[in-house]
N, C-alpha and C positions, 0 to 999 in steps of 0.2 A: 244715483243708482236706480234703476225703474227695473221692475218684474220682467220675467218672462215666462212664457208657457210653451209648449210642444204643441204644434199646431200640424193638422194633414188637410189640404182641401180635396175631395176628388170632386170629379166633373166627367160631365158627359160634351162632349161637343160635337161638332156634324165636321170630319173629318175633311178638313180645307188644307190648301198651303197657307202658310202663315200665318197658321195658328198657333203653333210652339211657342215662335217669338213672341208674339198677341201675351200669351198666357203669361212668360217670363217680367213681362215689363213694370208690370204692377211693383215686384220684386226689386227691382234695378233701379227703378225712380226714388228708392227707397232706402239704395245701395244696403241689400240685401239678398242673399243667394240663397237657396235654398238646399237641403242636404240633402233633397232623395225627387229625383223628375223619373217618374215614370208614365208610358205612353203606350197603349194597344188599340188597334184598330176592330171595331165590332162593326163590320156590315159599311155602312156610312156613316158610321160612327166613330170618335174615340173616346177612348176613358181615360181618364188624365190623371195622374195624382202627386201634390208637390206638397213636401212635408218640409218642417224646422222644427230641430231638437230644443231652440231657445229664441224664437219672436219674443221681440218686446210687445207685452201683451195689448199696446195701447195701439199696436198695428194692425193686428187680428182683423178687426172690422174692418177696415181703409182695406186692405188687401182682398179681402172676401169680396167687397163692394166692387171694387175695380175687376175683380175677377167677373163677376157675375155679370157687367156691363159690354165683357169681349166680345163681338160679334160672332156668331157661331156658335155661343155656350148655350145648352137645353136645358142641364140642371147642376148645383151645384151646392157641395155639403162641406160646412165647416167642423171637421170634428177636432176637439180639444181636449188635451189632457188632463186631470183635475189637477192634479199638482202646479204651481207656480213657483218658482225659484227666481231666487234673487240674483241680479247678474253680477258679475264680479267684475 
């Protein structure tokens, strides 16, 4: 049984093709989905933000890291929820 926490990362990227997918993958490699992608284009920009009601907390970082390495990303904020729950 390992913890989990609610996790949202948003981000800023400079608004490319192939950057969704980019962004998704960290996710996936990890067979993990996230429950909430959202995406708006500012200028040449987008602001991105993929949230999960329940990451295993030990993935937190691994994902932020990979996030933060996609080519295109300009900044990028791991916010967490204080509560951890146990997963069932």
């Amino acid at each position: 049984m390992s913890d989990t926490v609610a996790v949202r990362y948003v981000l800023r990227a400079l608004a490319e093709p192939g950057l969704l997918p980019r962004l998704l993958q960290p996710f996936a490699k990890r067979d993990l989905v996230p429950d909430r992608v959202a995406a708006q284009r500012e200028g040449e920009e987008l602001r991105v933000e993929l949230a999960m009601e329940a990451m295993p907390a030990e993935m937190v970082h691994l994902v932020a890291g990979n996030l933060g390495q996609v080519v295109g990303v300009v900044s990028l904020q791991t916010l967490r929820r204080n509560e951890v729950r146990a997963a069932a």
